[in-house]
C-alpha positions in Angstrom: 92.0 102.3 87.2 94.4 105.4 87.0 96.1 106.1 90.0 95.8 110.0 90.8 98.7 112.7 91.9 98.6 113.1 95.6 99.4 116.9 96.3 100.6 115.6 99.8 103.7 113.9 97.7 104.5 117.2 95.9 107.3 117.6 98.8 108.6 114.2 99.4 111.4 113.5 100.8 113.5 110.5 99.5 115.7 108.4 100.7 119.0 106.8 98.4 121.4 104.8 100.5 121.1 107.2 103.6 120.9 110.7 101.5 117.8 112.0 102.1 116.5 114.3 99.3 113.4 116.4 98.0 111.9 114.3 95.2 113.1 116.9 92.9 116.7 116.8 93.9 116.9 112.8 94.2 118.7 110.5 91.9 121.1 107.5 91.1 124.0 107.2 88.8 123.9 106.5 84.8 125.8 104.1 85.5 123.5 102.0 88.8 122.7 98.7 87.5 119.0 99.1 88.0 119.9 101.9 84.9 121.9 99.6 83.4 119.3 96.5 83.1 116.8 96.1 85.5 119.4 94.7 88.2 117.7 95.2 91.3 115.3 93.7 93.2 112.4 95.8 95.0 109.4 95.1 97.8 106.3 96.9 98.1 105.6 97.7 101.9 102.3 99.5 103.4 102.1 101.2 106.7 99.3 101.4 109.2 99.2 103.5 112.2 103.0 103.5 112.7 103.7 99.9 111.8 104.5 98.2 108.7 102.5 95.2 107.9 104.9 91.6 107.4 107.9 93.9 107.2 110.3 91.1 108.3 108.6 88.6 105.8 109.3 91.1 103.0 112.8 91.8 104.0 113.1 88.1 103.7 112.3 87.8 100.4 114.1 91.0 99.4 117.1 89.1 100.5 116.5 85.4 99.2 116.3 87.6 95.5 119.2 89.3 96.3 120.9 86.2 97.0 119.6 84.7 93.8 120.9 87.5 92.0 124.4 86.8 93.9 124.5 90.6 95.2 127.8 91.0 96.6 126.5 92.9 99.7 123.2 93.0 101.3 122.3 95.6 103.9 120.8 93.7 107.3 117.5 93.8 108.0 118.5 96.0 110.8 120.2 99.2 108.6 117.4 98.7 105.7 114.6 99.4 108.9 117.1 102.4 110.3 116.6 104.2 106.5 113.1 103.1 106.2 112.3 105.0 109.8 114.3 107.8 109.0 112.3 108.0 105.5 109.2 108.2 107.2 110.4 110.1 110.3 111.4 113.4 108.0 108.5 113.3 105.8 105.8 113.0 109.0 104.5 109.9 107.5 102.7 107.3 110.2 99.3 106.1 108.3 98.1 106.0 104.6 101.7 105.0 103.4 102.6 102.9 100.2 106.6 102.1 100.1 108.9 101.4 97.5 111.5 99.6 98.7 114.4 99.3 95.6 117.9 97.6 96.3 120.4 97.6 93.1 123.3 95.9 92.7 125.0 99.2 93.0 127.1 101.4 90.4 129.1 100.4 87.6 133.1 101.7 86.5 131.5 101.6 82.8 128.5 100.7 81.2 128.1 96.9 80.6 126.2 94.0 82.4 129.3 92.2 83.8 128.3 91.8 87.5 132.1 92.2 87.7 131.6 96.0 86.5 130.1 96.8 90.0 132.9 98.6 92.4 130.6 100.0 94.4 127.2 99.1 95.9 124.6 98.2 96.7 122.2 101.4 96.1 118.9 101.3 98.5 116.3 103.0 97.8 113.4 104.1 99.9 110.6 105.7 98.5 107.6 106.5 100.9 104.6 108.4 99.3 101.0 109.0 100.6 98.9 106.5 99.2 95.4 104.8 100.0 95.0 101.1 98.8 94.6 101.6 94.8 92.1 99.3 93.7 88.1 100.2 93.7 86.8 97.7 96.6 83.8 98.0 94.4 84.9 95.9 91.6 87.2 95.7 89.2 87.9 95.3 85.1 90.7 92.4 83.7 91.3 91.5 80.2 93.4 88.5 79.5 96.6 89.6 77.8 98.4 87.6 75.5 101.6 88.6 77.2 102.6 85.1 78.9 104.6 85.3 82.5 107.9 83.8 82.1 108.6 79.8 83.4 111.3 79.4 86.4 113.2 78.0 83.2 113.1 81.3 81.8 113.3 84.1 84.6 112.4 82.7 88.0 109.4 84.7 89.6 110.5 83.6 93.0 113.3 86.6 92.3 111.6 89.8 93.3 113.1 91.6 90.3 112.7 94.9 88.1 112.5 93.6 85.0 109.0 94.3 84.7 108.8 94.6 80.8 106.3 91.7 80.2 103.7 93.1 82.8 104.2 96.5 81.2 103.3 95.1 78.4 100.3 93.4 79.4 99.3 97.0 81.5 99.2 98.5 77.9 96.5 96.0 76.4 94.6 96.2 79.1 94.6 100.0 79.1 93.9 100.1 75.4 91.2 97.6 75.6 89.5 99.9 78.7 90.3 97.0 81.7 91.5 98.0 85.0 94.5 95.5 84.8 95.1 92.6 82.7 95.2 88.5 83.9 98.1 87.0 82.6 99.1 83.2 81.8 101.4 81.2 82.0 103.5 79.6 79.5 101.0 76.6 79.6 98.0 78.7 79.4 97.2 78.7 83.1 96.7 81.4 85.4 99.6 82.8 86.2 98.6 86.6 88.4 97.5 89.7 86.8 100.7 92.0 86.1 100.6 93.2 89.5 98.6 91.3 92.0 97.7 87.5 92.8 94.3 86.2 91.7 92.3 83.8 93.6 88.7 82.0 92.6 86.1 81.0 94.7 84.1 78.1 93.0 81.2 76.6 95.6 82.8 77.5 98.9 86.4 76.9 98.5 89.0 79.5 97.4 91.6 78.8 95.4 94.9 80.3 94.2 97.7 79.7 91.1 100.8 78.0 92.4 104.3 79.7 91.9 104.9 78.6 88.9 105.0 81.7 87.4 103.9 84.3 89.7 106.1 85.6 92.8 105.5 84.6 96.5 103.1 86.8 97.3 103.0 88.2 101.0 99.2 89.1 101.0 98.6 86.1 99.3 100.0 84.0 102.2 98.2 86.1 104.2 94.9 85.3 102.6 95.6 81.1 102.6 96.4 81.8 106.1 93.3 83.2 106.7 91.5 80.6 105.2 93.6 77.8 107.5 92.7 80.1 110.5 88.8 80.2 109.9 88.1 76.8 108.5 87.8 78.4 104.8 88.1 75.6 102.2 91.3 76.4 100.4 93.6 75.0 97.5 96.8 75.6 95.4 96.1 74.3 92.1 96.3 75.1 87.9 93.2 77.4 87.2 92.5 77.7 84.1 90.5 80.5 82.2 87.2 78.3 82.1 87.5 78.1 86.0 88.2 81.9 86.2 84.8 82.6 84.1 82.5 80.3 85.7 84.1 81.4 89.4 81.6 82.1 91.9 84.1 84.7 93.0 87.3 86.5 91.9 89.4 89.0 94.0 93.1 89.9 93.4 95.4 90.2 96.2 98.8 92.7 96.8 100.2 95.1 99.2 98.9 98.2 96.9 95.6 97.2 96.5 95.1 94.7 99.6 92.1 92.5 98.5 89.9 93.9 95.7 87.1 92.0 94.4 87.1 91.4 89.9 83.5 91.9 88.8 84.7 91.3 85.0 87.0 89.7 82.7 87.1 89.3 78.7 83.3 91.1 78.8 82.0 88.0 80.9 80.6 88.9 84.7 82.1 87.2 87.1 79.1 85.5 89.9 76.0 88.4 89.8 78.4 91.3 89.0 78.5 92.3 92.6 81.3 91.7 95.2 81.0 88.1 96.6 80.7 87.3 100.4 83.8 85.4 100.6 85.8 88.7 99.6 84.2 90.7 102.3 85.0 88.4 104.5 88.3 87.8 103.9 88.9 91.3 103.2 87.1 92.4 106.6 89.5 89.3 108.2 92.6 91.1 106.7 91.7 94.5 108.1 91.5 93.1 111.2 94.9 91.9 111.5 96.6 95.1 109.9 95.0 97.1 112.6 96.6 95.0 115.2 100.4 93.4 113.5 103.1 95.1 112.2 106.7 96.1 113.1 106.5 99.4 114.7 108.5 101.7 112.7 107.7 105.2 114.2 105.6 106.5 117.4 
């Protein structure tokens, strides 16, 4: 799973604290934190039809890692939706769209990774770009990487953050060894997420999900154990381990990218028959349903 160059993108127009720029002509300081080392948090946001889906639930958690990260100032919910419209309002965008929602601590006097080095900030970035859910609803590859997701001891996951090096890492196995993405564990050698989306298993009916130990709080996987509340879907929160992953009746992965996509295979071993499992439709069908209907309207 590569994800292709969009010639509608070639003439983007993005958005850095309320400059609006061709993608060409865009950029942050040498000396922004997220430059500096990773200090930023980010969201990933999809819109449909003029509204984004659970905007206000990201926002949220944009903030709560902000506040973990003790950002001096966070924009309001209020002027981080003004920059988002005016994003999508000058590049025509109302359907189709993938953001990237970035907000650093701001810019540095020198380099250094003093929080106390920061006179000026934060920097928010908005970057919208055509872009269809990413994931082949036919089936997908993982290979288990032996890149382990840090423990709240370590690097909390319930901070949004862009320090992204271990997922990186596991991205390069999995392309080397020809998987679409890889599954990652935690530090105990349970299933953590894959190094970008939530995984949940379906075992004899009932659909299950890693806690967050060691993965973020995902918004489409609350979505998806909403669902399963709303329709009388037998659901759980529990320690999967790799056995239960193979012998899984089902396996999708969940994420605002890629929405749900169903995992045919993982370490060579075929997940069910091979073919997407019923429960995935469903649920998938369930959550197209509701982000043709909900979301914040952002533009006409």
């Amino acid at each position: 799973m590569l994800q292709q160059y969009d010639e509608r993108n070639r003439d983007l127009i993005v958005n850095i604290n309320g400059d609006l720029r061709h993608r060409d002509q865009a950029g942050i300081s040498p000396f922004d934190s997220a430059v500096q080392g990773g200090d930023a948090v980010w969201e990933g946001l999809r819109l449909y039809n003029g509204r984004i889906f659970r905007l206000i639930e990201h926002l949220d958690r944009l903030r709560s890692s902000a506040l973990a990260l003790a950002f001096a100032e966070i924009p309001s919910h209020e002027a981080m939706i003004e920059q988002i419209r005016r994003t999508l309002e000058v590049n025509q965008m109302r359907d189709g769209v993938h953001l990237r929602l970035t907000l650093t601590r701001g810019v540095k006097v020198t380099s250094g990774m003093d929080p106390r080095l920061n006179r000026a900030g934060p920097t928010l970035i908005v970057l919208a770009e055509h872009k269809p859910p990413v994931y082949d609803k036919a089936g997908i590859t993982l290979l288990t990487s032996t890149i382990r997701r840090p423990p709240p001891d370590s690097l909390d996951p319930k901070i949004h953050h862009c320090n992204l090096i271990p997922s990186i890492l596991a991205k390069i196995q999995a392309n080397a060894a020809g998987a679409d993405d890889a599954l990652m564990l935690d530090a105990r050698g349970f299933v953590a997420e894959t190094n970008a989306t939530h995984v949940f298993v379906v075992t004899k009916g009932e659909v299950a999900t890693s806690r967050t130990l060691a993965c973020p709080e995902g918004i489409t996987r609350t979505v998806v154990l909403e669902l399963c509340q709303r329709h009388a879907i037998p659901h759980a929160e529990r320690d999967l381990s790799l056995t239960e992953v193979y012998r899984a009746d089902e396996v999708f992965c969940t994420g605002t990218m890629g929405e749900l996509a169903p995992v045919t295979k993982i370490d060579g071993r075929t997940i069910g028959d091979g073919s997407v499992g019923p429960l995935a439709v469903r649920l998938g069908a369930l959550f197209r349903a509701l982000t043709a209907t909900e979301g914040f309207v952002v533009v006409a």
